[in-house]
N, C-alpha and C positions, 0 to 999 in steps of 0.2 A: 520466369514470370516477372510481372513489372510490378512495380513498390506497393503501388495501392491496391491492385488484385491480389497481390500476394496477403496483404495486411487485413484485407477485408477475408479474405478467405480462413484466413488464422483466428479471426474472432467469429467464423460463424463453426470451426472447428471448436471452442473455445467458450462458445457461449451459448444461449438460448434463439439466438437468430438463426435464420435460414436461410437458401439460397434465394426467397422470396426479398429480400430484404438487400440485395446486392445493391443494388441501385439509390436505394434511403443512406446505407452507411458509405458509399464511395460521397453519396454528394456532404453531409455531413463531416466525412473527416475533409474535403476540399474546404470546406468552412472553414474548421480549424487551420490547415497547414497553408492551404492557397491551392491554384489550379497548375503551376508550372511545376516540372522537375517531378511532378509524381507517377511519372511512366518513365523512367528508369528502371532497367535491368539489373535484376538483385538474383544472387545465388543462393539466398539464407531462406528459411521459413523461420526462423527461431523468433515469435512473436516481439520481447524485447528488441531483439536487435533492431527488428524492425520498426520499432516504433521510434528510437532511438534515431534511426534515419530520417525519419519522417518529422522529428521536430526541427531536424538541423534543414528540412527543406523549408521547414516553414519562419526558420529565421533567414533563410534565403530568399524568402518571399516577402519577409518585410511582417511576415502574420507574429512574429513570437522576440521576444527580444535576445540581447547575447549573453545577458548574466547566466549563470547555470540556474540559480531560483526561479528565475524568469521561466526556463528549459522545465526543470521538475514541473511546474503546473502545467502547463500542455501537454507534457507523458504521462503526466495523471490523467487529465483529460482524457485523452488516449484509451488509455487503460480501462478507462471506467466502460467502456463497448463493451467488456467483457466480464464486467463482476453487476453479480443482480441487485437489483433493490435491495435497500435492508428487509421489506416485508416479505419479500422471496427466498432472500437467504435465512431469515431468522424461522420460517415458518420448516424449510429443509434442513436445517439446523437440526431443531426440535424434534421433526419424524425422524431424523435419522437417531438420533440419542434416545428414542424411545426402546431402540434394538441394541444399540449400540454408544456409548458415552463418547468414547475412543476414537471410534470411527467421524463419530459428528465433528470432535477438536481435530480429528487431520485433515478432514476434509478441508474445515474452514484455514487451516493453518496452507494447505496445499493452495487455495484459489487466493489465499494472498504472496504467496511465492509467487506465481502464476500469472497475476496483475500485478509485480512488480510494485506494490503495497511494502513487501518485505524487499528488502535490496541485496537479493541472494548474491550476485554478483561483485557489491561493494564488499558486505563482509567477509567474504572470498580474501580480500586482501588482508585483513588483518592477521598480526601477528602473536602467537601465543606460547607462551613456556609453563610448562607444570614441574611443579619438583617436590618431594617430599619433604617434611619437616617432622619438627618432634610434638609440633604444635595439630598436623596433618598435612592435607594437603595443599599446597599453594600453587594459586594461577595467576600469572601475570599476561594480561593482556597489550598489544599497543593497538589500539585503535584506527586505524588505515580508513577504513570506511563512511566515515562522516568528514569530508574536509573541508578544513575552515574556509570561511568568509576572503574573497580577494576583496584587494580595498574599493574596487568600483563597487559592490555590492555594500560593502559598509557605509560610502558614501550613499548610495540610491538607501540605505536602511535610515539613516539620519533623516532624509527631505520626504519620506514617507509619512502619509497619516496617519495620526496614530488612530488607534483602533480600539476599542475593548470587546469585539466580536472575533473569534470565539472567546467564551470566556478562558482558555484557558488550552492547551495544547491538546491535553485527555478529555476535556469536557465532548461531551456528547453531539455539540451543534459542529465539532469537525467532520462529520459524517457527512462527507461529497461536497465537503466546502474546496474552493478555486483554488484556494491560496492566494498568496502577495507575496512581496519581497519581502517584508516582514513576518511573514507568518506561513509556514508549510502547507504544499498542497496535502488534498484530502479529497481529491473528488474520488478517486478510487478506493477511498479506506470505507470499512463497513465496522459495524460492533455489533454483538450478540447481546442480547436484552437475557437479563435474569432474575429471578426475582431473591432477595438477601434482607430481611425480615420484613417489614414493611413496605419497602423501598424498591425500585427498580434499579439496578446498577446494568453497566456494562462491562463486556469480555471483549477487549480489543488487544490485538499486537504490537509490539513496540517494531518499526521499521525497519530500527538495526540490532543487531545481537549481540551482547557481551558474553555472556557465559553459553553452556550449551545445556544446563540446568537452574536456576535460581531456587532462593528458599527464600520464602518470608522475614525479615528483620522484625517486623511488628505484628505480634496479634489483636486484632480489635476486639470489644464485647460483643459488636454487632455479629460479629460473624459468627459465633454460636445461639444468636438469638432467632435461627431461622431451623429446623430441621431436614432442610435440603442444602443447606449451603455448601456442604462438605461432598454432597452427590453428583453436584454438576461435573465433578474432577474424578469422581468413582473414589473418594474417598469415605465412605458411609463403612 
C-alpha cells in the first residue's frame, strides 16, 4: 500500500473517522507534508513508523524543517488525526470511570502510547540497574531517551522569540499547542479535567518515563480538602 493510504487508513482504524472522510484527511495531511513522495511503497502499517516517514517527506518537500524539534511538531500534528478533542475524551473518560476507575486511566494512558504523546519507543532505550541495599531498593537509571540539544538547535533556540505562552510546560494552555523550537510540541497531548477542592486541576502524562512506578515527595493540604481527591485513583 502506498504511504498516505496506508497512514490515512491507520487513523481511521484508530480514530473516530470513517471511510467517509478518505478524501478530507488525504488532502489535509498533503497540507502538512506536500504533494510529492507520498505514493510511495511502504511494507509497514505500524502507525508511528508511518508518520515518522511522512515527516521526513515533508522536510523533503521543503513543508517541515531539519532540526528534530522542527520534526516533533509536525508528528504531533500528525498524531493529533487520531486523539479526540479534549471534550470527547474527557466526557469517555468519565463514563468509563463510572464503571470502571482502572479502566478509564488505561484507556487514556493507552491512546497516548498510541498517538505517540508517550514516546514508547524512545524509552525502550534506556538503561536501568536495580540492586538491593540495606537502605532498600535502589534504581539507577541512564536516560537514553530525551537526547540533547545539537548545536544548530541551540543556536535556532538563542534567535527565537521569546515567548511567555504557554505559561509553563504543564500548564494547561499546552493542550494541542504547535510547539516551536523553544518550546514542545502539544498538538496531540490531552489532559483529564478533575475537580480537587475547589479548583479544577489536571491529569496529564509525562512523555517520557523514569520509573515504572513513582510516589509522591510532597503531600499538599489541598489534597485532603476535597473528598474525592483520593477516588479518582481508587484510593478511597
Amino acid at each position: 500500500m502506498k504511504l498516505l493510504e496506508s497512514f490515512v487508513s491507520e487513523i481511521i482504524s484508530n480514530s473516530d473517522y470513517t471511510e467517509l472522510d478518505v478524501t478530507y484527511l488525504q488532502n489535509r495531511i498533503m497540507t502538512l507534508v506536500g504533494e510529492d513522495n507520498v505514493t510511495a511503497e511502504v511494507a509497514t502499517t505500524d502507525l508511528i513508523a508511518l508518520k515518522n516517514q511522512l515527516v521526513e517527506v515533508a522536510v523533503g518537500n521543503g513543508r517541515c524543517g531539519h532540526l528534530q524539534e522542527e520534526k516533533n511538531c509536525l508528528g504531533a500534528e500528525l498524531m493529533n488525526f487520531i486523539t479526540p478533542i479534549p471534550s470527547v475524551l474527557n466526557q469517555r473518560f468519565w463514563k468509563t470511570y463510572e464503571d470502571s476507575p482502572e479502566q478509564a486511566i488505561a484507556d487514556f494512558y493507552d491512546l497516548s502510547k498510541r498517538n505517540d504523546y508517550i514516546k514508547v519507543d524512545a524509552i525502550a532505550k534506556n538503561i536501568a540497574f536495580k540492586t538491593e541495599t540495606e537502605y532498600g531498593n535502589l534504581d539507577i537509571t541512564i536516560n537514553l531517551s530525551k537526547p540533547e540539544k545539537d548545536p544548530k538547535a541551540i543556536a535556532a533556540v538563542k534567535l527565537a522569540k521569546a515567548s511567555d505562552y504557554p505559561k509553563c510546560q504543564l500548564c494547561m494552555e499546552n493542550e494541542g499547542y504547535q510547539g516551536r523550537i523553544n518550546h514542545p510540541d502539544r498538538a496531540n497531548h490531552r489532559i483529564i479535567r478533575m475537580p480537587l477542592g475547589d479548583e479544577t486541576w489536571g491529569f496529564q502524562y509525562s512523555p517520557y518515563a523514569y520509573f515504572e512506578v513513582g510516589y509522591p515527595l510532597r503531600i499538599f493540604l489541598v489534597g485532603f480538602l476535597s473528598s474525592n481527591s483520593f477516588d479518582i485513583f481508587g484510593m478511597s
